[in-house]
N, C-alpha and C positions, 0 to 999 in steps of 0.2 A: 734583539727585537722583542724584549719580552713584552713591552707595556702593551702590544699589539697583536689580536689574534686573527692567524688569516683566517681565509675559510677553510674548511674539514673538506668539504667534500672539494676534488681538483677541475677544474674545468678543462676536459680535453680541448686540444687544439687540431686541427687539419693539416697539419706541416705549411711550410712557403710554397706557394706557387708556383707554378713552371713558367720560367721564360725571366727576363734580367729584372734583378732585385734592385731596390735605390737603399742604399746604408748610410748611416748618421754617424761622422768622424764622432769621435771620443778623444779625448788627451788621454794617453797612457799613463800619465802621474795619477788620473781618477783613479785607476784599478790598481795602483802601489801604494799610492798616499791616501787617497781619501777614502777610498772602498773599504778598507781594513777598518776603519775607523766610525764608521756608519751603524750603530745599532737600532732604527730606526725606521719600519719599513713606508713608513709614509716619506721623512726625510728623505730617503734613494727613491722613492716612484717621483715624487716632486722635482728633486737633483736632475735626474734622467729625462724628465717631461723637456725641464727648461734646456739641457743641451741639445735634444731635439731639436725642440722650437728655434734657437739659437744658431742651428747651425743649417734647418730648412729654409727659416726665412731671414736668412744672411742679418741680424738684427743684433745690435748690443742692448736693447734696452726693451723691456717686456714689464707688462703693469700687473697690478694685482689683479684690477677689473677684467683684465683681456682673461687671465688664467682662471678667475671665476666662472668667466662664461665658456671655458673649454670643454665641450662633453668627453673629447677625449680625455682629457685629465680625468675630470667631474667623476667618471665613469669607472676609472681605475682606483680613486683614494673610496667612492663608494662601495668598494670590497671589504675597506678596513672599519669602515663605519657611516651609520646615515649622518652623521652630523659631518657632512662634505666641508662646510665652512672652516667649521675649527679644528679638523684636520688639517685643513691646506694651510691653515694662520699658522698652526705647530711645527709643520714641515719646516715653509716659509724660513721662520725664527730659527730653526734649528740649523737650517742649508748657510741663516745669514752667520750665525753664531759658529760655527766649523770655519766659517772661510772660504766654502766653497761661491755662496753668491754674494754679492754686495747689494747694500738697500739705502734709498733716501728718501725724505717724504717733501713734493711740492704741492704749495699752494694755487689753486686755482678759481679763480672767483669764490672765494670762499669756502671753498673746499680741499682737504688733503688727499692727496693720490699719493701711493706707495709705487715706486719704480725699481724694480730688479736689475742686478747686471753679472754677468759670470762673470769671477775677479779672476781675471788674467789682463793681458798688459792694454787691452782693446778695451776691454771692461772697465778698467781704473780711468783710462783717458775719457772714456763717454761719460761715466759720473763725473769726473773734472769739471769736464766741459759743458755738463748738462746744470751741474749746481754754481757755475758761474756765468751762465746764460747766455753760452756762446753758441746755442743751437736748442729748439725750443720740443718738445712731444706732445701731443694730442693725448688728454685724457677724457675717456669715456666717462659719463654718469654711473652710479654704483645701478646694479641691474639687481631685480629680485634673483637669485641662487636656484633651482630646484634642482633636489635630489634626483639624479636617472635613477630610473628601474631596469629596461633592457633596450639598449640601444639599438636604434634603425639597421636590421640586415644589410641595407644599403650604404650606412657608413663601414660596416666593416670588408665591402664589396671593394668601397673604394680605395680603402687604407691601404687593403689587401693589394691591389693595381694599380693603384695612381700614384695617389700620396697624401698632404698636408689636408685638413679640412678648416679654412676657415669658416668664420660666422657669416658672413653673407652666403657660400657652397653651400652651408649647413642649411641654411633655409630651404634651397632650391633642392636639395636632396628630401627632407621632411618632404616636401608639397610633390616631389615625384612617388614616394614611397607611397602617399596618399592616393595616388593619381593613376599607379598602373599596376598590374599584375606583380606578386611577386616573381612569377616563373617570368615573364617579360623582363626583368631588371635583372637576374640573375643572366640570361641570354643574351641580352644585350652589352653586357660588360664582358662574356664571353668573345664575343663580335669584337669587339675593341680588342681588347688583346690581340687575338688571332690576328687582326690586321696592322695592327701595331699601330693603334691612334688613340692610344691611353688619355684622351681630354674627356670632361665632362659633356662637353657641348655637342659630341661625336653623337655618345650613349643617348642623350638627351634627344636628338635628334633622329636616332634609330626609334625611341619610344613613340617621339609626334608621330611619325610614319606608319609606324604599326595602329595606334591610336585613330589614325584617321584613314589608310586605305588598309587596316584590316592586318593583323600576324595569320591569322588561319589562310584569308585568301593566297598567302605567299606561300604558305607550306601548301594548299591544296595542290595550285597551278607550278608547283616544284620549282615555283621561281627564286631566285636569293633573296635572303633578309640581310645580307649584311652589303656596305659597299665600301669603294676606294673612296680617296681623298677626294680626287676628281669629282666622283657621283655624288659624294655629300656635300661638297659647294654646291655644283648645280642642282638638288633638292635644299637646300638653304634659299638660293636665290627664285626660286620659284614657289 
């Protein structure tokens, strides 16, 4: 990895969480065959992104554009450098060039979209059958890129507890992050846990509550802030 320097100083970590962790299968050939062979640290953050991706959202076929607009990613190759773009285009090329991923490029209205696929025997068949047009993909428009500086507390709340963050989560996480206390969001993903209703919609709905009949009046009058499944349907439906 020489062409790449990380950063000098390390950023501690917190360890995992207490309480059941969700893990991302790996193919053991990655850490015999291709690991060894990786000098590259953008290459392996890229490699690693997309089996992620690949194995959260059960999917063979991932775009350039989707991986553009992922702050998770976005946020890990901006360690290596600001120039986020031409990092991930060098990764990309290098992930395609090793073998590890497969790449084709379609036309769409007049535009080309690059589509990924991890080359194993799933991988091969969905480019097959994707460049003989036996099954079609949705390509998004190319989006402006911006460099992250320090990602939302809240995403890394959720990563931490939940899991996967898509772009439309993403949104609805920014406009909460905006909307309530830190110490409220940190609390309320506590809640969730503790009662083991790890969805967004749970937390989300602990916040309106507090938002609107008050967090202090609940701690003054020592009543509970957090509830069952039972109690958050019925304050949903009312």
């Amino acid at each position: 990895m020489s062409s790449e320097n990380p950063p000098s100083k390390i950023q501690p970590y917190n360890g995992f969480p207490a309480g059941e962790l969700r893990f991302t299968s790996v193919p053991d050939l990655f850490f015999t065959q291709v690991l060894p062979l990786i000098d590259s640290l953008s290459e392996l953050k890229v490699t690693l992104h997309f089996l992620w991706l690949h194995h959260r959202q059960v999917r063979q076929v991932i775009s350039r554009e989707e991986l553009l607009n992922d702050e998770t990613l976005l946020q890990s190759l901006a360690t290596i450098s600001t120039e986020v773009v031409t990092v991930l285009n060098q990764a990309l090329q290098q992930a395609v060039e090793r073998g590890t991923l497969l790449h084709t490029q379609i036309e769409d209205n007049g535009n080309i979209y690059d589509w990924y696929f991890l080359n194993s025997e799933r991988g091969r068949l969905a480019l097959a059958r994707l460049e003989a047009g036996s099954f079609e993909v949705v390509a998004k428009p190319n989006a402006e890129t911006n460099v992250p500086n320090k990602r939302p507390n809240i995403f890394e709340l959720y990563e931490a507890n939940i899991g996967l963050i898509g772009p439309i989560l993403a949104d609805e996480l920014k406009e909460a992050e905006t909307s309530y206390p830190a110490e409220w969001i940190t609390e309320a993903f506590k809640i969730a846990v503790e009662n083991n209703a790890r969805r967004w919609k749970y937390i989300e709905t602990i916040l309106e509550k507090w938002a609107t009949a008050g967090r202090g009046h609940d701690q003054a009058s020592k009543k509970k802030s957090w509830y069952t499944e039972e109690e958050l349907q019925n304050f949903i439906q009312h």
